[in-house]
C-alpha positions as CSV (number, residue, x, y, z in Angstrom):
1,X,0.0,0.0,0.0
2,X,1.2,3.2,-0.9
3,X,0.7,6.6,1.1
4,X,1.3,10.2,-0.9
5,X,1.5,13.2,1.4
6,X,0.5,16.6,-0.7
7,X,0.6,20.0,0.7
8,X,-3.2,20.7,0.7
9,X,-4.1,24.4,-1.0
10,X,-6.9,26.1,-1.1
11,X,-7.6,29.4,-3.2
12,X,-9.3,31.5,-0.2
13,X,-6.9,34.0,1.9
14,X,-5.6,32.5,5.1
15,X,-7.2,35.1,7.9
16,X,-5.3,37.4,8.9
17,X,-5.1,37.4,12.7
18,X,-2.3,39.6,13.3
19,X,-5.0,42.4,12.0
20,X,-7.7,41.3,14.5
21,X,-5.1,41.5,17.5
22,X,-3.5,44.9,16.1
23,X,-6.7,46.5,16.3
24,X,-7.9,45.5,20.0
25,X,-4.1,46.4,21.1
26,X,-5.0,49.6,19.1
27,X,-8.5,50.0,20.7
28,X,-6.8,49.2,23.9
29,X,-4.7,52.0,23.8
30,X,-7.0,54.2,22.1
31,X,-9.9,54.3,23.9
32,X,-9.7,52.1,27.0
33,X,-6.7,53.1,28.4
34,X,-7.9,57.0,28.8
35,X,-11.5,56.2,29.9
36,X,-9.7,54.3,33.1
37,X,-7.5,57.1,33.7
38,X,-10.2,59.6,33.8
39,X,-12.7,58.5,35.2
40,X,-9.6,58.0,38.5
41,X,-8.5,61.1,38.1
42,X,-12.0,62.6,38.3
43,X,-12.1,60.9,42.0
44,X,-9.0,63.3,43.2
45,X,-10.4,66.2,41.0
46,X,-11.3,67.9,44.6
47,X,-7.9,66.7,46.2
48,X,-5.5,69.1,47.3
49,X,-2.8,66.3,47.2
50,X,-3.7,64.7,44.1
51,X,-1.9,61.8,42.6
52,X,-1.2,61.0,38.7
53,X,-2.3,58.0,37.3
54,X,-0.5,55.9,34.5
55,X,-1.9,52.9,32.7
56,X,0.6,50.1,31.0
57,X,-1.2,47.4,29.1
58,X,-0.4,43.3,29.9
59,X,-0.2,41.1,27.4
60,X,0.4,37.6,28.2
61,X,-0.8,34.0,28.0
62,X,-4.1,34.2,29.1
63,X,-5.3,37.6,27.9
64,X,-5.0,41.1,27.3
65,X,-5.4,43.5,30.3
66,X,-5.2,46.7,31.7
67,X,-3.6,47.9,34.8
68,X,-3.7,51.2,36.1
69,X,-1.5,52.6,38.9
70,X,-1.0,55.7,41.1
71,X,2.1,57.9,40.3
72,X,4.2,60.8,41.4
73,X,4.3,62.1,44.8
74,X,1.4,61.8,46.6
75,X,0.6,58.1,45.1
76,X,1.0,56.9,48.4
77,X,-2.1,58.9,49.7
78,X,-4.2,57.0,46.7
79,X,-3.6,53.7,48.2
80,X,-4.1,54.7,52.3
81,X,-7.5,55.8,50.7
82,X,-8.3,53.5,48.5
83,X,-6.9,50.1,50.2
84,X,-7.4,51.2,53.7
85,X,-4.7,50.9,56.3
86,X,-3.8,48.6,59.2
87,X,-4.4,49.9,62.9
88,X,-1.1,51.8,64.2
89,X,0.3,54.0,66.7
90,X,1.4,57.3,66.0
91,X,3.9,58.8,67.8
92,X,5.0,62.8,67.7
93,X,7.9,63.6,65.6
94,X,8.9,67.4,66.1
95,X,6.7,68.3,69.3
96,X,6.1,66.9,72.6
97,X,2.4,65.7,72.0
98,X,0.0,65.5,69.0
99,X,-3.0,67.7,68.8
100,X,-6.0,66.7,66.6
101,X,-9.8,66.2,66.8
102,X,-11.6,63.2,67.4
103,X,-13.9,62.9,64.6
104,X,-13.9,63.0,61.0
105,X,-16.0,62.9,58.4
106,X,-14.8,62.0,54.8
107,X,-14.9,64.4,52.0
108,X,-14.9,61.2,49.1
109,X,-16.7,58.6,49.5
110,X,-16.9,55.7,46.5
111,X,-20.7,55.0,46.0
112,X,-23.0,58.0,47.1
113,X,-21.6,60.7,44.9
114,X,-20.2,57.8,42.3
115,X,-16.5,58.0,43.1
116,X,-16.7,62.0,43.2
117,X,-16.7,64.6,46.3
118,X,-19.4,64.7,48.3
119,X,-20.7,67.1,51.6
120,X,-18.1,66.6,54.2
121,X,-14.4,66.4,54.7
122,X,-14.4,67.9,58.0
123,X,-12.7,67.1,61.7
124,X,-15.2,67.2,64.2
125,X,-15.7,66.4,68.0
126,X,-13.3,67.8,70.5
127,X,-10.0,68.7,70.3
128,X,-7.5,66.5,72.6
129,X,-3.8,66.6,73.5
130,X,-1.7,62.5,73.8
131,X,1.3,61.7,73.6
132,X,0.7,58.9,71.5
133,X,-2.3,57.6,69.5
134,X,-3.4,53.7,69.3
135,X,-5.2,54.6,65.7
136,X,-8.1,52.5,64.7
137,X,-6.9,52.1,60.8
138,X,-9.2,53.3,57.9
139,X,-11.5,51.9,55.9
140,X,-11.2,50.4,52.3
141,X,-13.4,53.1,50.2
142,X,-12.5,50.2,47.2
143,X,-12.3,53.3,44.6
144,X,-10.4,50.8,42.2
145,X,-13.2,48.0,42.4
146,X,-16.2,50.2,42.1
147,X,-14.8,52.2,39.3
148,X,-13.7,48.6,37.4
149,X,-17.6,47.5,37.8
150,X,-19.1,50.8,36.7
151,X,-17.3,50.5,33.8
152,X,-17.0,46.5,32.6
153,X,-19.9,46.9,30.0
154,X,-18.4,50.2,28.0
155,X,-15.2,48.9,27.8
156,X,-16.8,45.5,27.4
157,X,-18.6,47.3,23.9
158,X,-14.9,49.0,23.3
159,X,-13.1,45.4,22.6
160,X,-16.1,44.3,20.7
161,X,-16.2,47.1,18.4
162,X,-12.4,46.4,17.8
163,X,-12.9,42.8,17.3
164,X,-15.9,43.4,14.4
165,X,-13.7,46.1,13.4
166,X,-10.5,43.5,13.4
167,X,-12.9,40.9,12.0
168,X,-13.7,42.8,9.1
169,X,-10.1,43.2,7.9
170,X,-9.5,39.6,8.9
């Protein structure tokens, strides 16, 4: 018995995939990237301390994604906020004892006002004198997580516009 191997041809195009991916990477860049930077920077638009934002794109194995990150000097501010912080003691650094009030109201909050500024950011309560502070922590306001949910279906129609736009010259 005799077995032939023949290259098998056919006269169609072979798609073009390279196309499809250039054009979410472009869409990516294009359109997605900015609409997550905005819509963080428009949660410090009220800061006096307000950090940059910067957004880098991952490509690897099992996708395509987007990470966005606080920058510059006051980045560190972003993620006390936004992450919360562990309780603490605070000590005095220049003086003898720390003077502060103890109440405070938040002036951004992540879901009333939609990640924006809303009525407050003011100490209240008394004002008291120590030496040092056993500081409950803060709160998670989860800025980052409620900003990725509000926005999952536009840029969910951003990559599909690229991909019938990819398909087309596929």
């Amino acid at each position: 018995m005799r077995v032939v191997w023949r290259k098998f041809r056919t006269r169609q195009n072979f798609p073009n995939f390279a196309a499809l991916k250039q054009e979410v990477m472009a869409e990516m860049d294009r359109s997605v990237k900015p609409a997550l930077v905005h819509a963080h920077e428009r949660v410090v638009a009220d800061w006096r301390h307000k950090p940059e934002f910067k957004a880098r794109k991952v490509v690897n194995q099992r996708g395509v994604a987007v990470d966005i990150y606080p920058a510059g000097e006051y980045k560190m501010i972003w993620v006390y906020v936004d992450q919360g912080t562990e309780p603490h003691l605070i000590r005095p650094k220049r003086a003898r004892r720390l003077r502060f009030q103890t109440g405070y109201h938040p002036r951004t909050s992540a879901k009333p006002a939609r990640y924006g500024a809303s009525d407050g950011g003011k100490a209240t309560g008394p004002v008291v004198y120590a030496s040092v502070v056993h500081h409950p922590g803060t709160k998670a306001r989860n800025f980052t997580q409620t900003i990725a949910d509000d926005m999952r279906v536009d840029i969910k129609r951003m990559i599909e516009n690229a991909l019938r736009r990819g398909a087309r010259k596929v």
